[in-house]
N, C-alpha and C positions, 0 to 999 in steps of 0.2 A: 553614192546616191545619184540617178539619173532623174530627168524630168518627165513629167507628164505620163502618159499612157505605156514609155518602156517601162516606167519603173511601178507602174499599176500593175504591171504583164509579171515582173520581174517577183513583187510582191504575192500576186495571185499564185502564182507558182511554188513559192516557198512556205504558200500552205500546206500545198499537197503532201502527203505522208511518206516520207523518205525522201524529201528535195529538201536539201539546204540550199545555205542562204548562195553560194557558188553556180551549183547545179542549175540552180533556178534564174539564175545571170546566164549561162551557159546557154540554156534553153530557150529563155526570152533572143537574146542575138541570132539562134538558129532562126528562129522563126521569122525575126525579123528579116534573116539574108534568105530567106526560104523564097521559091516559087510562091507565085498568092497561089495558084490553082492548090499545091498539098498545103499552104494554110485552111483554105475554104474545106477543104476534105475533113482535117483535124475538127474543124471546125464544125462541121455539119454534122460528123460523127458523134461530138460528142453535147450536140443539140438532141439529135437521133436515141443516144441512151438516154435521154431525160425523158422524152415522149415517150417512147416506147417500152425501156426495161420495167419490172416489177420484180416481187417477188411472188411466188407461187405460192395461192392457197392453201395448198398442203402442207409442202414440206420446207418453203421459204426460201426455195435457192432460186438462183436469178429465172426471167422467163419473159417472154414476151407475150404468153397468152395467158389466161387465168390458169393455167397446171402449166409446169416445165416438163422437158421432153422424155425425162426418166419416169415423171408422176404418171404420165401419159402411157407408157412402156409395159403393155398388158403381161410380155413377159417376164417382168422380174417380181421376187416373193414376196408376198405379201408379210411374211413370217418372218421375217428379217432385219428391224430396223439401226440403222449405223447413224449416229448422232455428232454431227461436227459442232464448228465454232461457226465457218464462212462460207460463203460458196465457194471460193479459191479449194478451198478440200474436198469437195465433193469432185471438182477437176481434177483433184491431185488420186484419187482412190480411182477415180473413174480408169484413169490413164493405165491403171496399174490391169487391169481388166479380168481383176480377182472377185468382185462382187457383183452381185447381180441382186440384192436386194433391192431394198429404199431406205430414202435421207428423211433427216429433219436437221434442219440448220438453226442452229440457236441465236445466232447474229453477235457472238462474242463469248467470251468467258468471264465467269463470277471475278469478280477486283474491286476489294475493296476499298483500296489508295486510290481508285480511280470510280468510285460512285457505285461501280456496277455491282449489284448484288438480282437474284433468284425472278426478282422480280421484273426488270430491266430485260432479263435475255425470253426467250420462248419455249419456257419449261413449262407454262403450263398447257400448252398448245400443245407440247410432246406427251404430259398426261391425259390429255383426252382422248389422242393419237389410241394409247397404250390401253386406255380403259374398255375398246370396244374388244379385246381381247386378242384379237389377227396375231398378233406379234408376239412369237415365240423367243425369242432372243435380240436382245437389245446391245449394240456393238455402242461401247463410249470412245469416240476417237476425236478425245480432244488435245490440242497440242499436250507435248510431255515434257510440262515448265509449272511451275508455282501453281498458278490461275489455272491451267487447264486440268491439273490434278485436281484440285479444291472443286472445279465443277464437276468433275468427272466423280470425287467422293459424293460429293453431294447429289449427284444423279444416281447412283446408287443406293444411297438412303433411301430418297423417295421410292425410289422403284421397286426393292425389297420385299414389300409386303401385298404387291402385285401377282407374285411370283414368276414371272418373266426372269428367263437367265437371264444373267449381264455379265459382258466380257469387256473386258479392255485390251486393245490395238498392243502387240506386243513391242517393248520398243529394245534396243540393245546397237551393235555396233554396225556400223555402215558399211558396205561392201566396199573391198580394197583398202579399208585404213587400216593403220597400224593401232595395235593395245597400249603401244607407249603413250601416245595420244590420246586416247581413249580419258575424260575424265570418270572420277569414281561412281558417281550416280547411273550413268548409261553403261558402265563394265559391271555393275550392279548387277543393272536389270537385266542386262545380257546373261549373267550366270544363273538369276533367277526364271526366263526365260527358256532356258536351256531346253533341245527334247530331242528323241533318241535317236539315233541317223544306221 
C-alpha cells in the first residue's frame, strides 16, 4: 500500500477490466516516470472520449456524430443485418473486409449469473430495426461461449415468426493449429460446419 494519490492512481487502475492488482502498480510507476507532456496527452485523450464518443442512433456502435461511419455508408445493404455483442466486433468483422452490410450492437449478451437478461441488452431496438421489413437476413455473431449461444437462441426465437432468414457466424478450428489441441466443442462445430472444397 502506497500513500495518497499513487495509490488513488494505482487503485483507479485495477478497476479497469483486465488490470490486476500488479499491472495496475506497474502502470501507475510508468506514468508516474513518464514525460508530463505523454501524461497530459493520455490524459486529454481520455477526457476527449467522454465529450465526444457516443453511441449511434441506429445501430449503437461507437461514433462521434448522431450515425457512425458505416450507418452513414450509403453503400452497404440495407438487407443484411449482422448483430454483435460490442463495438470491439464490429472492428473485428470490419477488418475481415468480408461484409458490407449493417450492424446493430447489442451492448453485451444475456447472463444470467450476472443480472443481464433480454431486457438489459438492445433487442428491442433490433425488433423495430427488423419490423420495417428492409432486412432480408439476419447474421447472429455473437461470441461462441455459453452467453452468446443463449443470446444468439434467443434471438432467434424472437425473429422466427418474422420470417427473416437467420444465420449464424460459422465457427470451428483456427488456421495453423493442430486437431490435437482442438477442444471437443469447436472440433464439433468444425465437422458440423464442414462444406464441399
Amino acid at each position: 500500500m502506497y500513500e495518497g494519490a499513487i495509490q488513488d492512481l494505482i487503485d483507479e487502475l485495477g478497476r479497469l477490466p483486465g488490470v490486476g492488482p500488479k499491472s495496475a502498480q506497474r502502470i501507475a510507476f510508468h506514468v508516474l516516470s513518464a514525460d508530463p507532456a505523454d501524461v497530459n496527452r493520455l490524459a486529454n485523450s481520455l477526457r476527449r472520449v467522454k465529450e465526444l464518443v457516443r453511441f449511434c442512433t441506429i445501430c449503437f456502435n461507437v461514433a462521434e456524430s448522431e450515425q457512425c461511419r458505416i450507418c452513414r455508408d450509403t453503400r452497404r445493404s440495407n438487407e443484411v443485418l449482422c448483430v454483435v455483442e460490442e463495438p470491439k466486433d464490429v472492428v473485428a468483422i470490419e477488418r475481415t473486409g468480408e461484409f458490407r452490410g449493417r450492424y446493430h450492437v447489442l451492448g453485451g449478451a444475456i447472463n444470467p449469473l450476472e443480472g443481464i437478461g433480454p431486457d438489459n441488452l438492445r433487442i428491442r431496438e433490433l425488433l423495430i430495426r427488423l419490423s420495417t421489413g428492409e432486412v432480408k437476413e439476419l447474421i447472429l455473431a455473437t461470441d461462441p461461449n455459453t452467453e452468446g449461444e443463449a443470446t444468439a437462441t434467443y434471438l432467434a426465437i424472437m425473429v422466427k415468426p418474422m420470417g427473416i432468414a437467420v444465420t449464424r457466424l460459422a465457427s470451428g478450428l483456427p488456421v495453423g493449429g493442430d486437431l490435437e489441441y482442438a477442444d471437443e466443442i469447436t472440433l464439433g462445430r468444425a465437422f458440423e460446419g464442414r462444406r464441399a472444397v
